[in-house]
N, CA and C atoms as a LAMMPS dump frame, in Angstrom:
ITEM: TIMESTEP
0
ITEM: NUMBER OF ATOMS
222
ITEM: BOX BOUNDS ff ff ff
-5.0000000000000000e+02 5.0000000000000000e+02
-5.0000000000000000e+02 5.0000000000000000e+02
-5.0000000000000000e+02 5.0000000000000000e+02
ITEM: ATOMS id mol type element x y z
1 1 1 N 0.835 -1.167 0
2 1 2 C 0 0 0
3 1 3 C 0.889 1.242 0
4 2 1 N 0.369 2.218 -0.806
5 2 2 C 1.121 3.58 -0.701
6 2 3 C 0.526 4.431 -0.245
7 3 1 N 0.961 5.361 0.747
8 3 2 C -0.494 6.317 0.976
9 3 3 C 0.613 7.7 1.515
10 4 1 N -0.203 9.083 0.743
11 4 2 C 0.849 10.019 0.738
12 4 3 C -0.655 11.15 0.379
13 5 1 N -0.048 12.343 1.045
14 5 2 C -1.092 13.661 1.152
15 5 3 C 0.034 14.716 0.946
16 6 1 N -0.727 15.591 1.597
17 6 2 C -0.724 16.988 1.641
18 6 3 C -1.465 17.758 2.41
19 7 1 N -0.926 19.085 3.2
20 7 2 C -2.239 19.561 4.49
21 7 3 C -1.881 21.028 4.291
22 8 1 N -2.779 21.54 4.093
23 8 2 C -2.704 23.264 4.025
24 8 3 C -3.4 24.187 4.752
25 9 1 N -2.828 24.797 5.754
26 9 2 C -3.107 25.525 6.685
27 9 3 C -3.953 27.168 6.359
28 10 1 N -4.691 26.902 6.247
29 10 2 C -5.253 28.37 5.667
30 10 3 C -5.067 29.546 6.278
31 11 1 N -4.978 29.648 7.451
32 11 2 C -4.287 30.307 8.393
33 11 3 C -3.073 30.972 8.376
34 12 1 N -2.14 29.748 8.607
35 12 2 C -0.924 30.72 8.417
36 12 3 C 0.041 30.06 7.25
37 13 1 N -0.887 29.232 6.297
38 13 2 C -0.64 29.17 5.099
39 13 3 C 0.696 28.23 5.407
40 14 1 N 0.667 27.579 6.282
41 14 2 C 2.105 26.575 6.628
42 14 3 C 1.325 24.992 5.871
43 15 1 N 2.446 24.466 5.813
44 15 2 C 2.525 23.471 4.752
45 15 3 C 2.924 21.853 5.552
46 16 1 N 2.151 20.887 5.161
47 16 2 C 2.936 19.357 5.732
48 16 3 C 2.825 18.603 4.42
49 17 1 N 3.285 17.642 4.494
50 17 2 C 3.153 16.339 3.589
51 17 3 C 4.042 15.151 4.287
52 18 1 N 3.147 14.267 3.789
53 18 2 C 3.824 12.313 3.86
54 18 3 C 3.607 11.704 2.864
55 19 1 N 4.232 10.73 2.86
56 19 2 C 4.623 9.497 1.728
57 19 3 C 5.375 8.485 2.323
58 20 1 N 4.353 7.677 2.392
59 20 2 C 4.876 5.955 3.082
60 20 3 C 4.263 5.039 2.062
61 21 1 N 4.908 3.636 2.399
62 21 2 C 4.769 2.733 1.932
63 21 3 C 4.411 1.77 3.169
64 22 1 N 3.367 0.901 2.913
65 22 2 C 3.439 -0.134 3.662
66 22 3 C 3.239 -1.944 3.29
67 23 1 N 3.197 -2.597 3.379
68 23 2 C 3.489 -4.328 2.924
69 23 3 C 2.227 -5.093 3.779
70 24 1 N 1.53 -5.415 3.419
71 24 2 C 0.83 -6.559 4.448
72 24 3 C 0.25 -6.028 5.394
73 25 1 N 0.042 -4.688 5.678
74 25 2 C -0.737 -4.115 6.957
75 25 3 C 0.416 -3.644 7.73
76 26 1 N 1.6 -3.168 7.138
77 26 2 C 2.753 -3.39 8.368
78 26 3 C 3.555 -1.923 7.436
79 27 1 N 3.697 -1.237 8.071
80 27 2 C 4.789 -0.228 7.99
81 27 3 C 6.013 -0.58 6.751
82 28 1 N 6.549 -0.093 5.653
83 28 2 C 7.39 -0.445 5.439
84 28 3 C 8.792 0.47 5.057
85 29 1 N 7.912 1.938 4.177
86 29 2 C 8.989 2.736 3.829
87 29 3 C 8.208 3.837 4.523
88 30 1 N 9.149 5.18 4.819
89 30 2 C 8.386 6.235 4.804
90 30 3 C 9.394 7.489 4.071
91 31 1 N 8.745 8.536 4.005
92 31 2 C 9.712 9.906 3.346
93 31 3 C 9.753 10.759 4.467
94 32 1 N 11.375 11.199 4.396
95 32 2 C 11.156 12.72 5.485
96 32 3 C 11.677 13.593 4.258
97 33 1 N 10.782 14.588 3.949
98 33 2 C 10.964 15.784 2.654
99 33 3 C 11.959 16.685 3.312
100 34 1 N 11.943 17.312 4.601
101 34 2 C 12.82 17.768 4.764
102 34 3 C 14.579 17.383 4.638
103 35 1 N 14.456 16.427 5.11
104 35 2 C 15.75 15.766 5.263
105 35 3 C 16.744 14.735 3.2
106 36 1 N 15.313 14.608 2.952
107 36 2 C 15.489 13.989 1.477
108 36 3 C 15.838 12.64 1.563
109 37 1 N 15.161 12.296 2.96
110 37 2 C 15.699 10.35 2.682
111 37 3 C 14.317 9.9 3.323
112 38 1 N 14.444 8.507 2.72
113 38 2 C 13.603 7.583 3.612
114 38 3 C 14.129 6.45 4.475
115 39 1 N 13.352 6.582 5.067
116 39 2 C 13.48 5.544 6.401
117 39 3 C 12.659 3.9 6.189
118 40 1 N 13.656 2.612 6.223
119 40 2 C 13.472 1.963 6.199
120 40 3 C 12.674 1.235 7.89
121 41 1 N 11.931 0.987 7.246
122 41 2 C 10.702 0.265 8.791
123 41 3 C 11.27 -0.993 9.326
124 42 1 N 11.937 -1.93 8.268
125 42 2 C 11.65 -3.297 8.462
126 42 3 C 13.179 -3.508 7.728
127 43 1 N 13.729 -4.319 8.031
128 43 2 C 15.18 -5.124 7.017
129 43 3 C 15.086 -4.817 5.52
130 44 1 N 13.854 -5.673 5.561
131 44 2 C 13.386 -5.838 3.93
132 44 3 C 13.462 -4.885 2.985
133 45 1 N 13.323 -3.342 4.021
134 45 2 C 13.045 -2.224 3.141
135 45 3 C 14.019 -1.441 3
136 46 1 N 15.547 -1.988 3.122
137 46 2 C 16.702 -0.882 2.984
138 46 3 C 16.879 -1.239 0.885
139 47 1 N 17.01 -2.216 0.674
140 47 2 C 17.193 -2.016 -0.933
141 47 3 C 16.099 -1.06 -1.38
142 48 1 N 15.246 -1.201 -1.086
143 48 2 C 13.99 -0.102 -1.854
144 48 3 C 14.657 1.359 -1.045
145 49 1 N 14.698 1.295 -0.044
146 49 2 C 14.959 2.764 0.632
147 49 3 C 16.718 3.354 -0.723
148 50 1 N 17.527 2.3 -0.193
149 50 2 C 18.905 2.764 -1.088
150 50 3 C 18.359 3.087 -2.531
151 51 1 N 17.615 2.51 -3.211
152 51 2 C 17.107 2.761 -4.542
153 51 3 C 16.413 3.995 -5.123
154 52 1 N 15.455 4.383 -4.017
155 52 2 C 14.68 5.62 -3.998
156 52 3 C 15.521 6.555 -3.842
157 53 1 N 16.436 6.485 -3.016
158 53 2 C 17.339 7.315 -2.869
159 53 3 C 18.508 7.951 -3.78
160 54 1 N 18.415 7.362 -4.642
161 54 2 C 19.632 7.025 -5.421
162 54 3 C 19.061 7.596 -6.84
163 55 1 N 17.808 7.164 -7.083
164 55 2 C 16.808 7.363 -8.362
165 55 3 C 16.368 8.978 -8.768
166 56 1 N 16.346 9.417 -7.38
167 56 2 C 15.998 10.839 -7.741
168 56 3 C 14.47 10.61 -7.084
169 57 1 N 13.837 9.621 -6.643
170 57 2 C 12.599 10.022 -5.921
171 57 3 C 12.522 10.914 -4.761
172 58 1 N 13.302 11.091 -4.155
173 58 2 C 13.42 11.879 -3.387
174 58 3 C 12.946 13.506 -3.843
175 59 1 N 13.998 13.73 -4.453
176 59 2 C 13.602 15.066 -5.421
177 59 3 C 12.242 15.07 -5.638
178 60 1 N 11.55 14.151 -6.538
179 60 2 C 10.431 14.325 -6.926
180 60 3 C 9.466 14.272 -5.946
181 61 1 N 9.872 13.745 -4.891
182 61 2 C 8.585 13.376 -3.742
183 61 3 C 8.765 14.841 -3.141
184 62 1 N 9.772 15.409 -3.082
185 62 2 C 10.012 16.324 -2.354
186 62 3 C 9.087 17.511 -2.859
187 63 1 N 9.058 17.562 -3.811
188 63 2 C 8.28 19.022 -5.336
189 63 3 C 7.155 18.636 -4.762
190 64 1 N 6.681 17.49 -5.555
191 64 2 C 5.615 16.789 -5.747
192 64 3 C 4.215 17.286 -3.995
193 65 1 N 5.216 16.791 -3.251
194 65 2 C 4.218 17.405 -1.816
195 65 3 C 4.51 19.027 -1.536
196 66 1 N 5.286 19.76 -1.852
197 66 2 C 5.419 21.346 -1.646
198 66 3 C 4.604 21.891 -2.358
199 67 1 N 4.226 21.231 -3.667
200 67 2 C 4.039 22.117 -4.622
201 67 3 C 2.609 22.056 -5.264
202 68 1 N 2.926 20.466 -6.206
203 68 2 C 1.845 20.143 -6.743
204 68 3 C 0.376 19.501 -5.833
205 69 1 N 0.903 19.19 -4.836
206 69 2 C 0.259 18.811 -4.068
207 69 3 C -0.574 19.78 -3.449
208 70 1 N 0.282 20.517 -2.785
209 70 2 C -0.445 22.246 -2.211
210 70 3 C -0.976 22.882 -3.341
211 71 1 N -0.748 23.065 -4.685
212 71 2 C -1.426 23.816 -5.834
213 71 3 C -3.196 22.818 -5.995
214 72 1 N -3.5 21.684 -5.623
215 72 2 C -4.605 20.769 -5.632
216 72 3 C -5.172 21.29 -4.51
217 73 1 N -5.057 21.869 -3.362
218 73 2 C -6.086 22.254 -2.553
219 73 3 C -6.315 23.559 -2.203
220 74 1 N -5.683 24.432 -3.067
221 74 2 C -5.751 26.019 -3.107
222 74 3 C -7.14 26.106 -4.247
């Protein structure tokens, strides 16, 4: 399962986003946008974590929730 948002503060116009992955009901990857890495949950999930990392998803996850994401609920 993948499950990833976006939250826009109308207020003071401050910004969040997530992007995880999970396997079987169980935690598996997640994104920290600030930082530009993900965090592996489980053993299983360091090749996918090194890969994403490496691929440029990062970058894109990173836009993707600042931007396009926040431009969908304005």
């Amino acid at each position: 399962q993948r499950m990833y948002g976006c939250e826009l503060d109308d207020q003071t116009d401050s910004t969040r986003g997530h992007y995880q992955y999970g396997y079987d009901g169980m935690d598996f990857l997640s994104f920290d946008k600030n930082t530009l890495t993900f965090t592996a949950a489980v053993p299983q999930a360091v090749l996918s974590k090194n890969k994403k990392e490496t691929n440029g998803d990062s970058n894109y996850w990173k836009g993707y929730l600042e931007n396009e994401c926040i431009e969908w609920l304005k």
